[in-house]
C-alpha positions in Angstrom: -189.9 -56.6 123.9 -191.0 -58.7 121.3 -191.8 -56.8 118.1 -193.3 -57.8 114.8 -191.8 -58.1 111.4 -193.1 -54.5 110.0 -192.2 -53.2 113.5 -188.5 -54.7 113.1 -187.6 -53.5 109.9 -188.9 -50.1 110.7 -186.2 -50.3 113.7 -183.3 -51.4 111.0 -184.3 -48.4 109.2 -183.5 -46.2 112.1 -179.8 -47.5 111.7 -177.6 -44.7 110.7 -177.4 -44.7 107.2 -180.2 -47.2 106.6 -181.6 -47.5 102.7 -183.5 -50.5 103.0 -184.1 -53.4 104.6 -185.8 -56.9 104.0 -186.6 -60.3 106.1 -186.2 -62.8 103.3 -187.2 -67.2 103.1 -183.5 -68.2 102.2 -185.5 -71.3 100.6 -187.5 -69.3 98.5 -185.7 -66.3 98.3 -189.1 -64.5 98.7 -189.3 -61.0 100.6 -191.7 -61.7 103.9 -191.3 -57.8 104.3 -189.5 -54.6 102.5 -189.0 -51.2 103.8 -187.1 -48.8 101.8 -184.7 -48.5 98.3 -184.1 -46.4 95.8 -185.3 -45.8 92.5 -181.6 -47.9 91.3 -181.9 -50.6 94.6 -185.2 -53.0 94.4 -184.8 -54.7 97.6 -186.8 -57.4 97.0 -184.5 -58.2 93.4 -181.5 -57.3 95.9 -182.9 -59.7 98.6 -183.4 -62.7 96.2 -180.0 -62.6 95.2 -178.6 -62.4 98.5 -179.8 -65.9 99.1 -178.5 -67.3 96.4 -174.8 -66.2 98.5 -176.1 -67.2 101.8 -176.9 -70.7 100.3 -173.5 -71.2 98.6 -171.8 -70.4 102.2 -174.3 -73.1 104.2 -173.0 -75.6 101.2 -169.7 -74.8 101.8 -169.6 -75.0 105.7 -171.3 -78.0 105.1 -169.2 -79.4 102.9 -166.4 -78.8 104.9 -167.9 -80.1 107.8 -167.7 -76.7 109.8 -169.7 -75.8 112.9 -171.4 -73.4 114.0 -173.9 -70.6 111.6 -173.2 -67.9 109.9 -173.3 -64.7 111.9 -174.1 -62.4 109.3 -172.1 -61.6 105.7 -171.1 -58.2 104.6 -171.1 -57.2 101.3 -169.1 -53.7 100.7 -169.8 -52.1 97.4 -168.1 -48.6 96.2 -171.2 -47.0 97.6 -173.3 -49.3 99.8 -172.5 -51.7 102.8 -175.1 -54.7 102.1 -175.6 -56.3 105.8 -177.1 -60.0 105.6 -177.7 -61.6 108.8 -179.8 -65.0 109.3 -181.8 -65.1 112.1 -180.5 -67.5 115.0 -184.1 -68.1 116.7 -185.5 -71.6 116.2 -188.7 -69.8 115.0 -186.6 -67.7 112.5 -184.7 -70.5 110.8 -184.3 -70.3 107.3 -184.9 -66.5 107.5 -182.3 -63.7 107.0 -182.3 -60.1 107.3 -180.6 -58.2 105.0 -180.2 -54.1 105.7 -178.7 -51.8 103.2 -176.3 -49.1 104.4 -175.1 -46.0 102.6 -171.1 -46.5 102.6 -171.0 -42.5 103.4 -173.5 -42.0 106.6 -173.0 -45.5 108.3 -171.0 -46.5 111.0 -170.1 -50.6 110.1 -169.5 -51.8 113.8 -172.5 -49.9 114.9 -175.1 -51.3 112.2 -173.7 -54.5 113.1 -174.6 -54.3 116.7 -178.4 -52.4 116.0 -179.2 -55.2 113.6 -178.3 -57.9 116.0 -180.6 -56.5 118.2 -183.4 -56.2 115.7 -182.9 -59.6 115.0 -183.2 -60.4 118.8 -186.4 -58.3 119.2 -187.8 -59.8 116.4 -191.0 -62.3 116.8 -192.0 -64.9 114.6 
């Protein structure tokens, strides 16, 4: 089932351990949605910056000629898992979802897996 943006990132935030969550234009580096935070995490200031990584990494694999995309990028601070995965639908390129995990409620391998499937669900 096909499900729109809001409707998607309200599904990351059902992911165990879920404290935000953000579809962000890796040209951009503009929010197109943002569910979630904390009074010390601004998504969209967290999302923003994320591109700037996820750009430096399509440089690189360009640069070394690598095929293939990135299948998502984890980020693991002393409190927070930070989740980034680019969406692989031609309709989504140059998006990425990023979903923010508290390091003490969430299972890694899990969130993995559920965002995938958001990202599959997800209609653009």
């Amino acid at each position: 089932m096909a499900t729109t943006t809001d409707i998607a990132l309200k599904d990351a935030m059902t992911i165990d351990g879920a404290v935000g969550a953000a579809l962000v234009d890796v040209t951009s580096g503009m929010s197109l949605g943002v569910i979630g935070g904390t009074a010390e995490l601004d998504l969209s200031v967290a999302a923003a910056g994320h591109t700037d990584l996820v750009r430096a990494k399509l440089r690189t694999m360009e640069m070394l000629g690598q095929e293939g995309t990135i299948e998502d990028v984890l980020i693991t601070l002393t409190n927070q898992y930070h989740l980034i995965r680019p969406l692989t639908a031609h309709a989504g390129d140059g998006l990425f979802l990023v979903l923010v995990l508290d390091r003490s409620r969430a299972n890694l391998a899990m969130a993995r897996h559920r965002l995938k499937q958001v990202e599959s669900d997800l209609d653009l």
